[in-house]
C-alpha positions as CSV (number, residue, x, y, z in Angstrom):
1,X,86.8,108.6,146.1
2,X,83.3,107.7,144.9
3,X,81.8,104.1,145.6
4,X,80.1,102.6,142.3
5,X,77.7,99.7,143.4
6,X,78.0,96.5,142.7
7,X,76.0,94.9,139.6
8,X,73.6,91.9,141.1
9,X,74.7,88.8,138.9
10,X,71.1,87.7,138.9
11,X,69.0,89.0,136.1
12,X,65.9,90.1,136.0
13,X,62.8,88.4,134.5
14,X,62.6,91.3,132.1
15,X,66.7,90.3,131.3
16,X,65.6,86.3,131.3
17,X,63.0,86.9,128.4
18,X,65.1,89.3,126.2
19,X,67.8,87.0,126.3
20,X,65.2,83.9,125.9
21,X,64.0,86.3,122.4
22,X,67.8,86.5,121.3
23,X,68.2,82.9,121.4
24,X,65.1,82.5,119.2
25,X,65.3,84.9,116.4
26,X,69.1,83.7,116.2
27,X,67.8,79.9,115.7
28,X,65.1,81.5,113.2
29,X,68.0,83.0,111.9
30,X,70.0,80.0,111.3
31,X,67.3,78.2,110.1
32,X,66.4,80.9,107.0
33,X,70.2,80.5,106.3
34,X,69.8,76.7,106.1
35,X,66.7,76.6,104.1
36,X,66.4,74.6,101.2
37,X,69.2,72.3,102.9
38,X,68.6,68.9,104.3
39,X,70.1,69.5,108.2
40,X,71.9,67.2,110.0
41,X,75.0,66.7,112.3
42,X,76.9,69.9,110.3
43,X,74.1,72.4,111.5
44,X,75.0,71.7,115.0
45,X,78.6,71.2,114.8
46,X,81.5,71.2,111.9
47,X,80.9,68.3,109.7
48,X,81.7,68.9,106.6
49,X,81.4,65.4,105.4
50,X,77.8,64.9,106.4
51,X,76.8,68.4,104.7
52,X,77.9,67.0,101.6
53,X,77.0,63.6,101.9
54,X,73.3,65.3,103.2
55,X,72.9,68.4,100.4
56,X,74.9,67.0,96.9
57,X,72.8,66.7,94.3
58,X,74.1,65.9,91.0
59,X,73.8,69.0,88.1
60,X,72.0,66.8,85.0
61,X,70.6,70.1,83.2
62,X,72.5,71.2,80.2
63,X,74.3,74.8,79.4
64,X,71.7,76.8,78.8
65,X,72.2,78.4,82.2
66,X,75.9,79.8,81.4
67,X,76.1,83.1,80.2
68,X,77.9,84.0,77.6
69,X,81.6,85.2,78.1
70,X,82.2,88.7,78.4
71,X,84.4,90.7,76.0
72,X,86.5,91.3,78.8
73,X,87.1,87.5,79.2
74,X,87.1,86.8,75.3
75,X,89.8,89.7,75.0
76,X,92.4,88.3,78.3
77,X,91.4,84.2,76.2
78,X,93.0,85.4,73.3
79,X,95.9,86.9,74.9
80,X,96.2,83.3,76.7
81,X,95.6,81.3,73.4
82,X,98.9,83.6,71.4
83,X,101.0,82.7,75.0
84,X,99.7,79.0,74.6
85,X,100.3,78.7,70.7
86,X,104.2,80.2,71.5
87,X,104.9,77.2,74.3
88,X,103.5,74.5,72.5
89,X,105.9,75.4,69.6
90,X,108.9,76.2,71.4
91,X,108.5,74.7,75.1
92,X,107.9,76.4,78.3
93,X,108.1,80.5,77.9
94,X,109.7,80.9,81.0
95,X,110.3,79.4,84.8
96,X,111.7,81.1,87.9
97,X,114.7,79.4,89.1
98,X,115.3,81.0,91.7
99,X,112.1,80.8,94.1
100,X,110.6,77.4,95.0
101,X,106.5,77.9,94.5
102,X,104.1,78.4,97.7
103,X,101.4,80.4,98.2
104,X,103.2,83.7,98.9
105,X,105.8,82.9,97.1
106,X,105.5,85.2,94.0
107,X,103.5,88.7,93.7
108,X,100.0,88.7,92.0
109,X,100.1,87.8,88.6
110,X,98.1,89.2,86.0
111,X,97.3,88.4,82.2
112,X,96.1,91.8,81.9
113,X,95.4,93.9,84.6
114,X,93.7,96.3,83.8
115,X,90.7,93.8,82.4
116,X,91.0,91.4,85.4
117,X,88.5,91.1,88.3
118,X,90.5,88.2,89.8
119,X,93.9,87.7,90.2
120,X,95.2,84.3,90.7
121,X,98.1,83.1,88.5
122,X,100.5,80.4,90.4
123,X,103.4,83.0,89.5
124,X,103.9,86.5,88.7
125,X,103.4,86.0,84.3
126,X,101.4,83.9,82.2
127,X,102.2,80.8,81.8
128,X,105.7,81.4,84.3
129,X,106.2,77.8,85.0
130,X,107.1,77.7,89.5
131,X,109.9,75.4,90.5
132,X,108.6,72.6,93.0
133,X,111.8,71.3,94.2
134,X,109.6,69.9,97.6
135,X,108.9,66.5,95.1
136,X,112.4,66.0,94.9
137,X,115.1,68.1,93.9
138,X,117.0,66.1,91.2
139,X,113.5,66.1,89.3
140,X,113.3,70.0,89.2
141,X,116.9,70.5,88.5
142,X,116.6,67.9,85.2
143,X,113.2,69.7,83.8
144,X,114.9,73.1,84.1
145,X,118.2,71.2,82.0
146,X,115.2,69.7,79.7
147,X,114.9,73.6,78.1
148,X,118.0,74.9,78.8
149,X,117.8,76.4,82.3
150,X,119.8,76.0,85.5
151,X,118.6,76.7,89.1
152,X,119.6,79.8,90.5
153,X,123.2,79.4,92.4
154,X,121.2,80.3,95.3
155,X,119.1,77.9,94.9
156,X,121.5,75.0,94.1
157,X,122.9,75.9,97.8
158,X,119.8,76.6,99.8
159,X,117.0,74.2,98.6
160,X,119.2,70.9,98.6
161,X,119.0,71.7,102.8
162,X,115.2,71.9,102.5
163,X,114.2,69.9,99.5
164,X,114.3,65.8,100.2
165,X,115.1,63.8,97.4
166,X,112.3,61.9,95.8
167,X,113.7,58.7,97.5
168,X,112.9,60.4,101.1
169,X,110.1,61.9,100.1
170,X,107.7,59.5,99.0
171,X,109.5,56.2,98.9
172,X,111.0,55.6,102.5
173,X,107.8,56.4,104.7
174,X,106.5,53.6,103.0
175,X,109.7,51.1,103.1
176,X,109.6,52.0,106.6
177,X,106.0,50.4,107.4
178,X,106.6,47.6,105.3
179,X,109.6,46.6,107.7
């Protein structure tokens, strides 16, 4: 068996100053990422608030510096605008009754996929309206009736269980200060 000495703890001068030039280029660092911001409390600790209330400053230009949409953005807007024209003439295209909407909830949806860079449509179609039975369950259950759908069976059984009604929702926190 073969001894391996012990590392001193203590450093040596040559250690102290490298570690001394760390610390400075990462504070020269930080400061080249902060420039053109006005620092304050949320350069040396998260404060969110004070960035803002420190670096806002209010856009009073015009739109000359937009560009122009691309064709791949002016073909997936008119694709949007048929889907819009078809629900304000008959109602809402579609809605899923049987999944309550969160951020997981449903796969990614797409208006077109093979001309979109970003994905991010609150359900898996265009224009899929989400049930959002966690504002109260009687008022999703009567907008589904309002265009002739029905929450799943499923759902009927499962979300009552995790769905308050409106009256528990919103209204009795506050009846219950009040008192």
């Amino acid at each position: 068996m073969v001894a391996t000495p012990l590392k001193s703890s203590a450093s040596t001068p040559q250690q102290a100053n490298q570690k001394a030039d760390q610390k400075a280029d990462q504070k020269a660092a930080s400061q080249k990422a902060w420039h053109g911001f006005t620092l304050g409390d949320w350069s040396e600790q998260i404060a969110v608030r004070d960035f803002i209330q420190r670096n806002y400053r209010p856009y009073t230009g015009d739109r000359t510096f937009l560009a122009a949409a691309t064709p791949r953005t002016q073909q997936l807007w008119a694709q949007v605008s048929v889907l819009m024209r078809q629900e304000r003439e008959q109602g809402i295209l579609d809605a899923d009754t049987a999944v309550p909407t969160g951020i997981t909830a449903h796969a990614a949806g797409y208006i077109d996929a093979g001309l979109e860079e970003i994905v991010g449509l609150q359900t898996d179609k265009p224009l899929k309206r989400a049930i959002m039975p966690l504002g109260g369950i009687r008022v999703a259950e009567k907008s589904l009736e309002a265009y002739g759908m029905r929450l799943t069976r499923r759902s009927t059984r499962f979300l009552p269980s995790t769905a308050k009604p409106i009256t528990m929702a919103f209204l009795m926190p506050t009846l219950l200060r009040c008192a």
